[in-house]
Every structure is written in structure tokens, then in C-alpha cells.
N, C-alpha and C positions, 0 to 999 in steps of 0.2 A: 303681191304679198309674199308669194313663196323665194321671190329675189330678196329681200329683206331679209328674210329669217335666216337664210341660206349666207347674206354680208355676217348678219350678228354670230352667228356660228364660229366664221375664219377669224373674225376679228377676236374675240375669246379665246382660239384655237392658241394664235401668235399671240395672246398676250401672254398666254400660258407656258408657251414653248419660249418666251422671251425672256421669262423671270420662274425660272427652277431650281426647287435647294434639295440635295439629297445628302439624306445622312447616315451611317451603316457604319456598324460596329460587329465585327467577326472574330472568330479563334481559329488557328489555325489547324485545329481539331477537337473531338470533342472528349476524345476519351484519354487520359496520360498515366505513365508512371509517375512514383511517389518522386522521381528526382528530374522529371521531365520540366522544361521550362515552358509556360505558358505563352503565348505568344498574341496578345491585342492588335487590330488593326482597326484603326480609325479611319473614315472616308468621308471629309465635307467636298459636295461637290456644286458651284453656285454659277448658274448660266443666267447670264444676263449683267450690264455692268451697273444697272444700279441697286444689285444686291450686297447692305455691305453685311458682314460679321463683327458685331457689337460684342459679344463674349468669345473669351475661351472654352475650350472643350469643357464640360463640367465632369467631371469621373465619378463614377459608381462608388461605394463603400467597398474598397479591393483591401478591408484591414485580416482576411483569411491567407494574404497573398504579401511576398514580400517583396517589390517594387527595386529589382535590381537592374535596371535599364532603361531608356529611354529616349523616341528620338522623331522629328518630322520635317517635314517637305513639303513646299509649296510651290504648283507648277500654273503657271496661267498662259494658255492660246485663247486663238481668235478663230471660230469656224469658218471657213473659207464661203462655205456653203449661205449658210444667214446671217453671216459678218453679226456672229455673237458674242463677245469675251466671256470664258469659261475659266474658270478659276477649282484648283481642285488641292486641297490642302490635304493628307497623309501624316497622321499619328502612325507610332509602332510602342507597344507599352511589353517589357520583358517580365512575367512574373514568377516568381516562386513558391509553391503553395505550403502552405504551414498544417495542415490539415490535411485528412484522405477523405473519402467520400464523395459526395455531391453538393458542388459549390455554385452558387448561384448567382451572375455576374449580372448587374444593372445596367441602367437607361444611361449612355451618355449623355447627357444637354448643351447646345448652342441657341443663343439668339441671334438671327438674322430679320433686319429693319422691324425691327419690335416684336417680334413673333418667335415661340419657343418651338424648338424641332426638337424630337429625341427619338434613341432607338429601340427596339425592342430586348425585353430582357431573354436571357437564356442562361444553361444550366450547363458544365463541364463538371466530367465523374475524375475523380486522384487514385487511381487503386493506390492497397498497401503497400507501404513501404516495406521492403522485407532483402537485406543484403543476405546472399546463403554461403555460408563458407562450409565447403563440402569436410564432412567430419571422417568418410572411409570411401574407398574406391567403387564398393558396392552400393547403386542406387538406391535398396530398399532398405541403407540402414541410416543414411544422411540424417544429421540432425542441427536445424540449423537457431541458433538465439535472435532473437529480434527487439530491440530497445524502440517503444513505442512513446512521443511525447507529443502531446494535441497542440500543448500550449505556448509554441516558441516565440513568439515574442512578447516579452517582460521588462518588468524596470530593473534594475540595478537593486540586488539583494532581496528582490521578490521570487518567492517558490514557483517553482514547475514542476509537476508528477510526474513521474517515467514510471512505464510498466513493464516489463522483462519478459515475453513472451517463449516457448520453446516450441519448435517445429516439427515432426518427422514424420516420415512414413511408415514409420515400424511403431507401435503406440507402445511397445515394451522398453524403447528406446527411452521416452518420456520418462520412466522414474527412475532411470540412471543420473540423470543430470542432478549432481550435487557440487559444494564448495563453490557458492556463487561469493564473487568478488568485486563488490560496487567499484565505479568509474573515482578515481583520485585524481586529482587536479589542483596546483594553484588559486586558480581564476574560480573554483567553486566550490563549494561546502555540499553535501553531500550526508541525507540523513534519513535513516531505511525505515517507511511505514511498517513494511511485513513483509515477514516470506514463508508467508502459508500459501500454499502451493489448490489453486482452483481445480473443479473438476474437471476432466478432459473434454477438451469441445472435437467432434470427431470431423465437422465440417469448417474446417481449418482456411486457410489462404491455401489457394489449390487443392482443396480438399485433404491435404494434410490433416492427420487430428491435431492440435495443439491446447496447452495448458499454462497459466500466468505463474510465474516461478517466484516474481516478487515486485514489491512497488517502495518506490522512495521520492522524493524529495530533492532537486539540485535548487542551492541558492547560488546563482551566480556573481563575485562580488567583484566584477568592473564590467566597463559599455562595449560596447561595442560586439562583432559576431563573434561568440566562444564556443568553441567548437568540444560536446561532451566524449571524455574519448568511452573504449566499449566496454561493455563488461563481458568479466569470463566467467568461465563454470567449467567444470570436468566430468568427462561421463566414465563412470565407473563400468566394466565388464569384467569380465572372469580371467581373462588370459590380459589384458591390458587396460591403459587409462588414456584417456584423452582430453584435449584441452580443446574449447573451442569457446570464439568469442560473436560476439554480436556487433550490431552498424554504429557508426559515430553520427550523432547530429550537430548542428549545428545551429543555434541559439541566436537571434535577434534582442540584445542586451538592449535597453533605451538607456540615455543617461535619465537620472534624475532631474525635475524641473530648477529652473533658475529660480532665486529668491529663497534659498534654506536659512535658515538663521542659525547666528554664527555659531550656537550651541549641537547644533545637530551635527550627528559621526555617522551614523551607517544603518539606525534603525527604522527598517521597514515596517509596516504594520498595523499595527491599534493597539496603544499600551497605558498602562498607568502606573507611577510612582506612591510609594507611602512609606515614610520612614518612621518608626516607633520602638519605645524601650522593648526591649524583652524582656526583662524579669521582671518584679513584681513589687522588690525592694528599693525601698527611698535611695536618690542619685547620694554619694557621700565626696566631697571635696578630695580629691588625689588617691582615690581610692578608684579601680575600674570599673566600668557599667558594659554592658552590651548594649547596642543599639541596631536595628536590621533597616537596610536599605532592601525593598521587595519593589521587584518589577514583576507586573503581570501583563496577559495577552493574548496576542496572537502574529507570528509574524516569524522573522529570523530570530528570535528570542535565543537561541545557544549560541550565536551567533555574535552578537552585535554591543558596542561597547558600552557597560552599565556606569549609570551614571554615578561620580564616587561622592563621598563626603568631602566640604569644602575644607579648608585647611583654617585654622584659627589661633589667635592667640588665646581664647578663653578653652582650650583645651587640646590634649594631644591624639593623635588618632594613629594606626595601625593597621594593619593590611589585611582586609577580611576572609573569611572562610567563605567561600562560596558553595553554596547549596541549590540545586537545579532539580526540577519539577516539572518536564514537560513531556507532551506527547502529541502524534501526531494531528493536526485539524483537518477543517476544510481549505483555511489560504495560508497553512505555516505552520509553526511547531508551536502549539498554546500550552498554557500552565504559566507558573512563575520560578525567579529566580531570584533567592533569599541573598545578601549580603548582609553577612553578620561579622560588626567592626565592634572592639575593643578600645573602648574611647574613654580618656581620663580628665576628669575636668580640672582642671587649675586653679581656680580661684571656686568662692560657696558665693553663692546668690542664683539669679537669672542667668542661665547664659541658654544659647540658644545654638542646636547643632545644623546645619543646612545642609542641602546636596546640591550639588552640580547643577546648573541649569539642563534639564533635559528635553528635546523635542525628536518626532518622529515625521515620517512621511507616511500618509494613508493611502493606498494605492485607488481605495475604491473610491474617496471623493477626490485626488488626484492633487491634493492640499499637502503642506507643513501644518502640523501641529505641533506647538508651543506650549512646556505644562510647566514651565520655569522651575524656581527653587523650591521643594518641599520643608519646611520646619520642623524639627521638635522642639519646643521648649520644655527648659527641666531647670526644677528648681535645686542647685545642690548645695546640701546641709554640709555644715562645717561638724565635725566629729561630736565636738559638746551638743552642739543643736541633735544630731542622734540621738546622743544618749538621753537629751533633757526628753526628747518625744517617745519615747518609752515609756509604757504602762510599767505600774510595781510590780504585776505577776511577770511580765517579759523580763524584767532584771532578776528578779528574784530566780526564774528556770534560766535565764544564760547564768548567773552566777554558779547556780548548783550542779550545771552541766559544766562547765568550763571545770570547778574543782574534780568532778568524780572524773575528768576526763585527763589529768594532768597527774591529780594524786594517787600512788599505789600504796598500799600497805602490804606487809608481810604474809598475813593471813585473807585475807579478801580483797578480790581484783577489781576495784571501785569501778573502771572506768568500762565494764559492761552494763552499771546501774543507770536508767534514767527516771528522769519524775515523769511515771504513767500511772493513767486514771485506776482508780481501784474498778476490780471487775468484780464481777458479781455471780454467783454458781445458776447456773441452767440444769435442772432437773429434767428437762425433756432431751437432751445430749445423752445422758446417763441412765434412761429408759433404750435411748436405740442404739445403744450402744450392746445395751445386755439381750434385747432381741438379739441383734445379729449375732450372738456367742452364741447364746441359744437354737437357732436358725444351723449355725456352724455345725454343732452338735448330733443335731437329728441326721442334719445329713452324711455325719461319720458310720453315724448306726447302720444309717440305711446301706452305705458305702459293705461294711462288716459285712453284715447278714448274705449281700449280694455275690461279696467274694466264697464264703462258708458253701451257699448254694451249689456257687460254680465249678469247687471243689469237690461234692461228691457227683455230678454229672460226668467228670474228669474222670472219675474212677470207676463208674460203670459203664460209661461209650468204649469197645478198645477201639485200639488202635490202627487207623487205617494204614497200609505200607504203600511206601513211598517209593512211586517207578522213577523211571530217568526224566533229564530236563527235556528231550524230544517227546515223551508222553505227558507230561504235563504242559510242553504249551500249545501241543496239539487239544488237549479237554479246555486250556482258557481260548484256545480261536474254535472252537465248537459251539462254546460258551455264551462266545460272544460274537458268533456268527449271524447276521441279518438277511432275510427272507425279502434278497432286491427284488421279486418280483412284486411286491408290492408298492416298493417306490416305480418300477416299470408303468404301471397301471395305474398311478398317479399322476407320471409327466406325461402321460398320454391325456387323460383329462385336460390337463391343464393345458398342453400345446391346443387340443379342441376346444377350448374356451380363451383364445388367446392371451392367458393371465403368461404373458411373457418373465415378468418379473417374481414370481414367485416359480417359475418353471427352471427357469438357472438357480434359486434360491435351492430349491429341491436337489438340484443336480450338485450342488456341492456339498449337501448332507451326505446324498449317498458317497460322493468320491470321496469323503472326509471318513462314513463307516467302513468305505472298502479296506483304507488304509488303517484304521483302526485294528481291523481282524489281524494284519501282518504287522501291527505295532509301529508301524513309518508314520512319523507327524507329516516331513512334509511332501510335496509330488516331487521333487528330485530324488531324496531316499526312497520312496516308493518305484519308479523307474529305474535304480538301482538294482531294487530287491527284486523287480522284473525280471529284468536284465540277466541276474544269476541262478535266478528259479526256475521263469516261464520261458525264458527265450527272447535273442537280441529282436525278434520281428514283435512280439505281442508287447516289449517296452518303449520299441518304435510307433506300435500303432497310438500307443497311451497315450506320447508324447505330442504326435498329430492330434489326438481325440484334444488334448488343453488347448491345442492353438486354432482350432475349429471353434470352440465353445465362448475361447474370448470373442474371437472373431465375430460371433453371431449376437454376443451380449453383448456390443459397443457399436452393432451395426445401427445405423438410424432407422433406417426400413427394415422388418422383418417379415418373410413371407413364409405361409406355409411350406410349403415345398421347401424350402430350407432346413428348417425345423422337422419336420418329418423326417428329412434322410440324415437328421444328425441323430434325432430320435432311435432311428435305428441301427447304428455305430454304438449308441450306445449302450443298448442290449443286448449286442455283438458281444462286443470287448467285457464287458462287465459280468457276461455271465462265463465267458473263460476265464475271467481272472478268478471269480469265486467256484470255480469247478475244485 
């Protein structure tokens, strides 16, 4: 029995070891820069010869990745050893990631003789993208621009967001960068959401602080890779200026799909047509009307060619005024865009004004839409038909408006006269009207008396004499001298009850009353006026005490012990400057 069990074992063993399929999909590592190439390797490996491979490789959803390479190899031996034929086929897939973060790459699949193998999934991290072009020779004052875009690959004249990041290690450095200059290009259109400036993130790429300086809008208008070039900015300082620019990316355009209909030019989107008179007055035969062509949506709308009125012999048309309405969306620039054409009709009857056949591409269901020709029809009156459709009071007021508008005479100038309604006297007008004179009145009196008063006070206070300008603005800083040891014994509360944010809050009242008593609005003139009164060291120490203070209020972590020994600088310095 145990000879038996002991055959069925080996015989399983080799069937096992006769027919084996192994399949394994790797990265060449796991962690990449934003510009590193990804690197897939594929491993079918099939022992035994009557294993066949009925499929191709089946590939993951790699649409985060943009598939610029590709390539494989197939090697087949025979084990010498158990005269096996081993067959072992080599994918190598080249990617490039469209994205930072953590991307998460799926199950290849193969069938081999009817049965599905696949691999295990696993996860590769992109850090940020971030080119630094160094802005001064000194490390701790570099500041670098970073153009950040999630979305590169798009259709042809579909939007993508770019956000304009700024970098550095000095956070004083952050609110110099002004005169930002979006990216100009042929190949793209280019249209700026905002440039309100976010609040400073202090835990940056590399722990840099950084802040978003602006965000826009690139439509790019042909296929293919278009590469956005950088944008600049200049950082302003005291003694000079500098220009410094951010990374170029580079875009995966799609063409648009086959089958547009012949009417379609370049609008991306979701839009609709309506054409209608503008004014309100009957159409008149060879006389002009207004008529508006209005595109609304969402999409390349400033963009993209509107569609015009047709051309006809029942009337003549004119080049319109165009009027633009829009603002930034979620996939494009939405609102509408009015075309207001000057159109005359030729002949009185029916005639009928048409537009352009207009269609668009929807990116979201990935379709043409087709919304053809819009109509107005409009009936236009032949001149007598006008005037026959006239009420008697409408002829009678144009006729008496037309004479007093034409006729002058000698003594009265007719053509300010028109026919308006009789009005009628309002008696409660003429009640508050006479309040208010009266109201006016009492308070002239009151005004009198109060002057009268003030004049014999005048004359029995004397007169106080008047010292030099060094004793008077010594009595107004006496005056208005504050008692910091009360704020002292405030921000000590406060650091013991960690109300961090009211404790800085506090400390710039009082730097704001120190300044006050010596009349400097701001901490430069104040460090000045140090400077030439207390001595170069106590305007030096000031100077350190500001860049402590920010230091501690944009720190993320705040500890006691910090606080405390600033705490105490503070009542240092502050109580020498008010000596």
C-alpha cells in the first residue's frame, strides 16, 4: 500500500514539473522622479511542450502613463537534464508618468490551454516634479517657480489647468515674486483663472514653505506632444530685481476622433445656438433690424469659430459686433458669446434668416454633436403696411413729436416740448419738504447758542504759554505712553494656556503701541529711529527680535521652550526701548 501511494506522488510530481506556466510582471523600482522613466518587464515562462499561449499579454489600464516604448523577445531551450522544452517570452513596456503621487499598476493576463494566469498588482510613488533654477548664489535665499499640470493628456482644443507654484527657503522671499507672465505660444491659447496668491504652506517639496501664485487654462489647438513653454515672474528686493522662470511640460495632444461632420471647425465642449431679433420693433422692408447670433456653454468658447449668418438673396448682412461673456469653469471657459449682426431685408413678406450649420465635439461622451441650421423667421412690413398698423394715438404723438422737433420759432424753442401726461400736485412732498427747512432751522440755533457759549469760556480760561516743539512732543509721548507691563503679563498667560494665535496677535499690538509713542508707522522707520536714538546694537537686536517672531508664527510645531525664551527677549528689548 505504502509502494502505491509513494508511485502516485512521483507520478503528480512530473506531471507537475512537466507542464509549468509562470507569469511575473516587475518595475525596475519603486520609487521615481517626476521625469524618470518607468520601466515594465514582462516574464511568460512555459515548461513543457504542450503548453500553448492562446492570448497576448493583456495590459493593465497604464492611461496615468504615457507609453513611449516598447519591445520583446522570445527564447526557447530544451533542458538537457529532463529533455523539457522551455519557452520563455520577455515584454519591456517604457513609461512616462503624467501624474506625481502613487500610481497603481495592474494584473497582466495571458491564457495558456484555456486557463487564465495573471499577476499581482502593485503600487509605484512619482515624487514632484519641481525644475529649480537657482535665483542667487546664496542657498538660503533661492527661489524657485514650478508650473504644475495633473492633466496631460487631452484632445485637441480641450483645457488643462496649470498651477504656478513658488518655492524657497527664505518665506520673506515668497511675497517678492511679482509680474507674473503666462506661457505664449502658437500651438496654444492660454486663459488665466486667478492670481490670488494662496496662503503659505510651510511644509513644502523638501520642506520648503511654498505658495500658489496662479492658475490658468492652456487650450492647445493641434495633436500631437506640445510642449508648454515657462512662465516668468520677477522678484523684487531693495538693491535689485530678478527674473526667474519655471519647468516646461510637455502635453499629449489626442487628435480628435474620425467622422466630424463637414460643419464642424474647432469647437470643443457642450454648446447651444439661438438666433433672435433684438429689439422689439416690427422688421420694416430695406430698413436695418438687429439680429443676435448667441453661442452659450462651456468649452474653448473665446476660442473657437462662431458660427455666422448664411448669406441670402432675401436679404443683406454685415459684419457683427461681437460681445463676450465668460468666465472661468470646471472643463473650460463657460458663459456666452453674443453676435450682433445688422441685417436688411430686401424684399416685405416671409423671409427667413439662418446660421451656419453648427456642430461640436463633447469630450465627455467622446461624440460629434450636430445642432444644424438655427431659423428666425420674420415677417417684414413694406413701409405703408407700418404705417397702416398704427394706432391713431401712435400717429397723432409721432406727428406732434416730429413737428415740435423740426419747427423753431422766434420766441419759444418748440423742440424741447413733448406730449406728457398731466401730473398731478402731491401734498405730502410739500409737508417734507417744510419739516426739513424747519429741522434745518433749529439746528442753526442750536449751532448759534453753542458758538456764543464757547466764546465767553474763551475769555475767561487764560491763556496757556506755549514751550518748544521738543516739550510738547515729549508731554504727547507721555500722553500716550502705555504701561507694556501689562501686555508682559498677558503674553505670559497666554504662552501658559497655549492660545498661540492670540499670543502673536497680542505681540503685535504691543510692537504696533511701542511704535506709536515714537510716531514710526512702520518696523523699518522704527529700526531707524533706533538706530539714531538707542544705538546700532538695540536696533540690531529689534531687527533679530522680527525674524524670531515670524519664525515661531509660521512654525508648524510650537513648543514651549521656544516660546518662553522668545517670551523673554521680549521683555528684554521692550522694556529698553520704553526706558
Amino acid at each position: 500500500m505504502k509502494d502505491r501511494l509513494i508511485y502516485i506522488l512521483l507520478t503528480f510530481a512530473s506531471v507537475i514539473a512537466y507542464g509549468q506556466v509562470n507569469l511575473s510582471l516587475d518595475a525596475d523600482k519603486t520609487e521615481y522622479a517626476g521625469k524618470d522613466i518607468v520601466n515594465l518587464t514582462i516574464v511568460l515562462e512555459l515548461n513543457g511542450s504542450d503548453l500553448v499561449q492562446q492570448t497576448g499579454f493583456q495590459l493593465p489600464d497604464l492611461s496615468k502613463f504615457n507609453i513611449i516604448g516598447s519591445g520583446s523577445v522570445t527564447n526557447t531551450v530544451i533542458d538537457p537534464a529532463t529533455n523539457t522544452l522551455i519557452t520563455q517570452k520577455v515584454s519591456r513596456i517604457a513609461l512616462e508618468p503624467k501624474k506625481k503621487g502613487k500610481i497603481k499598476i495592474g494584473s497582466v493576463l495571458v491564457t495558456v490551454n484555456n486557463k487564465i494566469y495573471k499577476t499581482e498588482p502593485f503600487d509605484v510613488n512619482i515624487r514632484e516634479i519641481i525644475e529649480k533654477r537657482s535665483l542667487a548664489a546664496n542657498n538660503s535665499n533661492e527661489v524657485y517657480l514650478n508650473m504644475e499640470i495633473e492633466d496631460r493628456e487631452i484632445y485637441q482644443d480641450q483645457p488643462t489647468i496649470a498651477i504656478l507654484k513658488v518655492y524657497s527657503r527664505n518665506m520673506d522671499n515668497l511675497r517678492k515674486v511679482k509680474n507674473i507672465r503666462l506661457p505664449q505660444q502658437n500651438n496654444i491659447n492660454v486663459h488665466p483663472i486667478n492670481f490670488n496668491k494662496s496662503e503659505i504652506d510651510p511644509s513644502g517639496y523638501g520642506n520648503m514653505p511654498s505658495q500658489i501664485l496662479a492658475m490658468f487654462m492652456i487650450f492647445p489647438n493641434e495633436a500631437g506632444y506640445v510642449e508648454v513653454p515657462a512662465v516668468s515672474a520677477s522678484v523684487n528686493s531693495y538693491s535689485n530685481k530678478n527674473k526667474i522662470s519655471s519647468n516646461k511640460i510637455k502635453l499629449n495632444v489626442k487628435r480628435l476622433p474620425e467622422g466630424a461632420p463637414d460643419c464642424f471647425k474647432n469647437a470643443v465642449g457642450n454648446f447651444t445656438v439661438s438666433v433672435y431679433h433684438a429689439a422689439k420693433e416690427k422688421a420694416e422692408a430695406k430698413k436695418p433690424l438687429n439680429v443676435v447670433v448667441k453661442v452659450s456653454g462651456e468649452g474653448n468658447l473665446p476660442d473657437m469659430e462662431l458660427p455666422k449668418i448664411a448669406a441670402s438673396p432675401d436679404y443683406e448682412v454685415f459684419a457683427p459686433k461681437i460681445t463676450t461673456k465668460v468666465s472661468p469653469g470646471t472643463s473650460g471657459m463657460k458663459g456666452e458669446i453674443l453676435a450682433n449682426y445688422v441685417v436688411i431685408p430686401k424684399k416685405s413678406g416671409t423671409i427667413s434668416i439662418k446660421t451656419e450649420q453648427f456642430a461640436f465635439f463633447d469630450p465627455e461622451s467622446r461624440e460629434y454633436v450636430d445642432l444644424g441650421q438655427k431659423v428666425l423667421a420674420l415677417d417684414a412690413l413694406s413701409h405703408d403696411q407700418v404705417l397702416e398698423a398704427r394706432t391713431t394715438v401712435e400717429k397723432v404723438n409721432e406727428y406732434t413729436n416730429n413737428l415740435l422737433e423740426t419747427v423753431n420759432t422766434p420766441v419759444l424753442k418748440t423742440t424741447s416740448l413733448k406730449v406728457k401726461e398731466k401730473s398731478k400736485f402731491h401734498w405730502n412732498i410739500l409737508l417734507v419738504n417744510i419739516a426739513i427747512l424747519l429741522g434745518l432751522f433749529v439746528v442753526y440755533l442750536l449751532f448759534r447758542t453753542w458758538q456764543k457759549k464757547r466764546a465767553l469760556v474763551r475769555e475767561t480760561v487764560p491763556s496757556k504759554p506755549l514751550g518748544s516743539v521738543a516739550e510738547t512732543e515729549k508731554e504727547i509721548r507721555e500722553l500716550m505712553k502705555t504701561d507694556i507691563n501689562d501686555y508682559f503679563g498677558y503674553l505670559e498667560n497666554l504662552k501658559d494656556h497655549s492660545e498661540y494665535e492670540k499670543f502673536f496677535a497680542t505681540l503685535e499690538d504691543l510692537d504696533q503701541e511701542v511704535r506709536n509713542q515714537y510716531f514710526k508707522g512702520s518696523v523699518a522707520e522704527f529700526k531707524t529711529f533706533l538706530e539714531k536714538h538707542k544705538g546700532s546694537a538695540l536696533a540690531e537686536e529689534y531687527g533679530m527680535l522680527q525674524q524670531k517672531v515670524q519664525i515661531e508664527k509660521y512654525s508648524p510645531v510650537k513648543s514651549q521652550e521656544g516660546l518662553e525664551e522668545l517670551l523673554k527677549t521680549i521683555v528684554n528689548l521692550y522694556s529698553q526701548i520704553s526706558k
